[in-house]
N, C-alpha and C positions, 0 to 999 in steps of 0.2 A: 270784232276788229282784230285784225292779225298784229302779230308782235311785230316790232320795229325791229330791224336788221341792225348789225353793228357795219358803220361803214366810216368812210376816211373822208374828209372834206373831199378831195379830189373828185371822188364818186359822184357826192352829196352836189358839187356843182353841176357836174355832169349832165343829175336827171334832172336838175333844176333847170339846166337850159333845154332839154327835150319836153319839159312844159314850161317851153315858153318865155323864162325871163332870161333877164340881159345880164352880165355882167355890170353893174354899173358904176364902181370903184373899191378901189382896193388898198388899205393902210395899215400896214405888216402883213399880220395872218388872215387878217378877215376882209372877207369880201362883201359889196353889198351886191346881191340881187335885186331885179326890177323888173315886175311885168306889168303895167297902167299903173295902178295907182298900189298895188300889192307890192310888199316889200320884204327881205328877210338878209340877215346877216349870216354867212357861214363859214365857222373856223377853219381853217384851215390846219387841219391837227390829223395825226396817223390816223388816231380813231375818234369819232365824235361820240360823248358818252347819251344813251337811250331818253334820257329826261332833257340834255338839252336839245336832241333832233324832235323832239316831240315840241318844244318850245318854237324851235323852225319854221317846223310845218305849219303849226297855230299861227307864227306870226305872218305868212306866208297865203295862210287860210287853200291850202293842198292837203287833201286826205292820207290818208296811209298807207290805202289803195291803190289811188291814182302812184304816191313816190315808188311803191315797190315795182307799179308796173314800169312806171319809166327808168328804172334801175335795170331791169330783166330780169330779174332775178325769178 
């Protein structure tokens, strides 16, 4: 498994809508994402620290794969 990137909410939403989920509301800094029935909350902070983007992804049930490809990076 490749290591997780350090990125910025912004990013973090970013590839989360290139797979696929919605914006689905937003209450200060965090946002929810929504793809069917899959769901995940994302800070909106400079940098998202590596244990809780890993917490994301699991809740979110997206690989780390899959997020770095839709990152570009």
């Amino acid at each position: 498994m490749p290591k997780l990137p350090v990125v910025s909410g912004k990013e973090c939403r970013k590839a989360f809508g290139k797979l696929g989920f919605e914006e689905a509301r937003q209450r200060g800094s965090h946002v929810v994402m929504k793809r069917d029935e899959a769901g995940c909350v994302v800070p909106m902070h400079a940098e998202i620290k590596t244990g809780t983007l890993s917490g994301i992804l699991k809740q979110a049930g997206v690989s780390v794969e899959e997020f770095i490809e839709a990152l570009g990076r």
